[in-house]
C-alpha positions as a Python dict, from the first residue, in 0.01 Angstrom:
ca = {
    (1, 'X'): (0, 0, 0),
    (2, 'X'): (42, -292, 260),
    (3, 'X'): (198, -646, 247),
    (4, 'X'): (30, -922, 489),
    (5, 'X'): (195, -1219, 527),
    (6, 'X'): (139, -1586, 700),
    (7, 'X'): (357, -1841, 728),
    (8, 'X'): (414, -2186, 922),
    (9, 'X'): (426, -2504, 885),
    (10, 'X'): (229, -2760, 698),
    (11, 'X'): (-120, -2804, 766),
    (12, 'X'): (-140, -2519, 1005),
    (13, 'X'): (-361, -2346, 803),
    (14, 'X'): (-208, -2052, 627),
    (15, 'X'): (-468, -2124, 367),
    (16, 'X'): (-764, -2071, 586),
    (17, 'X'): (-575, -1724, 748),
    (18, 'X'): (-527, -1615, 377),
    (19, 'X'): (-877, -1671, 304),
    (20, 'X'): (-996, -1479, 637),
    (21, 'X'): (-733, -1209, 555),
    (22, 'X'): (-891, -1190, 212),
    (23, 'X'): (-1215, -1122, 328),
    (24, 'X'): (-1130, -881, 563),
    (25, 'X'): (-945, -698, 335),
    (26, 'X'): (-1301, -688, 119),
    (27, 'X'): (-1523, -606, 423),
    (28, 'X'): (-1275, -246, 481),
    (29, 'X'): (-1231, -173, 72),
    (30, 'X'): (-1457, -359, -125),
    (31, 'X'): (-1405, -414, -485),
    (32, 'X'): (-1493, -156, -730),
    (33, 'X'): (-1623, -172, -1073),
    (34, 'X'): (-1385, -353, -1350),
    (35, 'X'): (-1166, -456, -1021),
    (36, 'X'): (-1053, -753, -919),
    (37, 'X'): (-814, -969, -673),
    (38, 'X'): (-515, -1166, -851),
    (39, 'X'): (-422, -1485, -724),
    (40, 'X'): (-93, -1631, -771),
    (41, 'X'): (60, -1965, -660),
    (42, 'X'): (378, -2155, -844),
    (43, 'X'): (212, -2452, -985),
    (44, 'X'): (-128, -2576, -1134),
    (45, 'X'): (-213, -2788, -869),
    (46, 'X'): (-186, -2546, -577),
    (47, 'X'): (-390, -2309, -834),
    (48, 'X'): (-688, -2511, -859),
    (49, 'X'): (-666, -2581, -509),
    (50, 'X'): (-649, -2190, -451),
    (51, 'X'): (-930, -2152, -716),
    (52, 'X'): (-1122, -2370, -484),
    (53, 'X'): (-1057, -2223, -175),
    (54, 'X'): (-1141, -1873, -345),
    (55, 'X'): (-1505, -1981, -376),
    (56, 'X'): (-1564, -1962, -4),
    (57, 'X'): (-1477, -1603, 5),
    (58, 'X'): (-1835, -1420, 24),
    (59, 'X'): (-1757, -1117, -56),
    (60, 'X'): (-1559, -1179, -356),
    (61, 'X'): (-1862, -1297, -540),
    (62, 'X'): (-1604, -1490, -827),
    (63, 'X'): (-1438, -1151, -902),
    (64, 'X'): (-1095, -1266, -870),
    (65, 'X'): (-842, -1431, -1120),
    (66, 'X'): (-633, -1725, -1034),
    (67, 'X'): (-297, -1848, -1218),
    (68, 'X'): (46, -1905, -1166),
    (69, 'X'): (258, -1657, -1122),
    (70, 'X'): (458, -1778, -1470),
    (71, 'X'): (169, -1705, -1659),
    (72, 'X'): (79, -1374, -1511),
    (73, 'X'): (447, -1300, -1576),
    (74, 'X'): (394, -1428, -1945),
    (75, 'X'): (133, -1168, -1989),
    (76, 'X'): (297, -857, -1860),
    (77, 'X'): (589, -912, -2112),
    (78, 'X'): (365, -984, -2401),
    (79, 'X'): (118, -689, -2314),
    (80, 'X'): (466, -470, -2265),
    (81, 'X'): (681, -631, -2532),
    (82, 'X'): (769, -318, -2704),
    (83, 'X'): (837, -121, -2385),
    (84, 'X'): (1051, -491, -2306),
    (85, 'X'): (1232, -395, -2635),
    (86, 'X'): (1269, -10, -2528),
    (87, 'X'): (1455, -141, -2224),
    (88, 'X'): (1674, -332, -2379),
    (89, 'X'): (1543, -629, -2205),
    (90, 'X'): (1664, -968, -2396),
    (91, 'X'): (1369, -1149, -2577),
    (92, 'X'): (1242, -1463, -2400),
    (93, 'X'): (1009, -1685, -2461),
    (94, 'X'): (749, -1872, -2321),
    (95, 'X'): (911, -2141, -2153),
    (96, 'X'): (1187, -1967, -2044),
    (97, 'X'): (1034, -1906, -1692),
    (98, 'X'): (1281, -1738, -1481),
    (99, 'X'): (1379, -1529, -1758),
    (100, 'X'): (1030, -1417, -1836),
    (101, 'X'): (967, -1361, -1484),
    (102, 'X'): (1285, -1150, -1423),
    (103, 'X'): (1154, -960, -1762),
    (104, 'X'): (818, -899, -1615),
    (105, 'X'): (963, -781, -1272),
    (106, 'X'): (1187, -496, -1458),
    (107, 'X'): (824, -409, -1615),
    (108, 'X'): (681, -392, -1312),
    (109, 'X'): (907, -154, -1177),
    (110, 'X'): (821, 75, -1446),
    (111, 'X'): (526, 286, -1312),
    (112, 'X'): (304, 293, -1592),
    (113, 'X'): (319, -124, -1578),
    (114, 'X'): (270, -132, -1197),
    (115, 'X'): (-75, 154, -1211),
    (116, 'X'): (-163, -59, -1501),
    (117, 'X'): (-194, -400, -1312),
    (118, 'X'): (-288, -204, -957),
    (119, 'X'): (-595, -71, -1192),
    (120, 'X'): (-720, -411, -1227),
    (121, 'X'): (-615, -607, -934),
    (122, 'X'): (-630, -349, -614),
    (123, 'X'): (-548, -701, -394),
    (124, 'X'): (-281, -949, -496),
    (125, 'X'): (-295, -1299, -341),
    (126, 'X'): (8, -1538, -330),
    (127, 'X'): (-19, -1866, -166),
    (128, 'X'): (263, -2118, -147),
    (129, 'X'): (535, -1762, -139),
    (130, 'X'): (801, -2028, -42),
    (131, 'X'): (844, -2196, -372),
    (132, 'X'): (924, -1801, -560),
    (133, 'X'): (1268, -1773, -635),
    (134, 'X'): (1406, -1422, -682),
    (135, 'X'): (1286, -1344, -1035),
    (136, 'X'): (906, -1436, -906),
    (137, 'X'): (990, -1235, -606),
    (138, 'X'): (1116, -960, -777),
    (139, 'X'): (740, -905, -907),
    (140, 'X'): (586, -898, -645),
    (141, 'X'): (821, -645, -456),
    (142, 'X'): (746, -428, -792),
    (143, 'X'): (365, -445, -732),
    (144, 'X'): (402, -386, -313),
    (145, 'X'): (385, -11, -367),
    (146, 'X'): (94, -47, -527),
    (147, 'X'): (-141, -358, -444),
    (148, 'X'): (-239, -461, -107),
    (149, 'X'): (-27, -831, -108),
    (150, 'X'): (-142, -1082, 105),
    (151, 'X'): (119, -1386, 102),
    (152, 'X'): (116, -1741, 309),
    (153, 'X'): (434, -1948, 298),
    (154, 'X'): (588, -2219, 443),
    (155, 'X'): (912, -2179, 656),
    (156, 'X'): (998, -2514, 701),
    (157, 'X'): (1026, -2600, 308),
}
């Protein structure tokens, strides 16, 4: 698939050209039934803010899910805990972030994880891409074969 990505500096509005990215993505390949665009950002604040901002997108019509991209990494390895075991991946739990996120990544680079999550969510959405360290990242390179990724960061922070 494709990777989009904004970046600049505060208040330049990456936000906005994520949004209008977003919804020109769903103009040329609409949704589908039982699909729908992931959002991820790296804390709750900038989610709800993203939440918000998600609204505004017309063609989206509220089919899109918005968390952090710990907790989406939370529920790959619990939904794949016994192909986690298979691996020989070392058990984490939930508050061991990067390690749950560099867990989820190695799922994700299994195929049947990646068509799994690309079933659902055809678009993923990152916003803030500057705060991922290389567990977080890891993810979302796993998924880039398979999603369209739109990302906004800022290169000054």
């Amino acid at each position: 698939m494709t990777i989009q990505a904004v970046e600049g500096g505060a208040g330049c509005g990456k936000t906005h050209r994520l949004m209008a990215m977003l919804s020109e993505r769903l103009v040329t390949h609409p949704l589908e039934d039982g699909e729908r665009a992931l959002a991820l950002t790296f804390m709750h604040g900038s989610r709800r803010r993203l939440s918000e901002r998600l609204r505004t997108v017309a063609n989206l019509r509220g089919r899109v899910e918005c968390c952090t991209i710990d907790a989406f990494a939370w529920r790959i390895y619990r939904r794949w805990r016994g192909l986690a075991a298979t691996l020989a991946i070392a058990p984490a739990t939930e508050g061991q972030f990067d390690d749950v996120c560099d867990a989820a990544g190695v799922l994700l680079e299994q195929p049947d994880v990646c068509a799994w999550v690309a079933a659902s969510f055809p678009i993923v959405l990152v916003d803030e891409g500057q705060d991922l360290k290389p567990q977080r990242l890891r993810m979302l390179r796993a998924l880039s074969g398979a999603v369209h990724a739109l990302i906004a960061a800022d290169e000054f922070q």
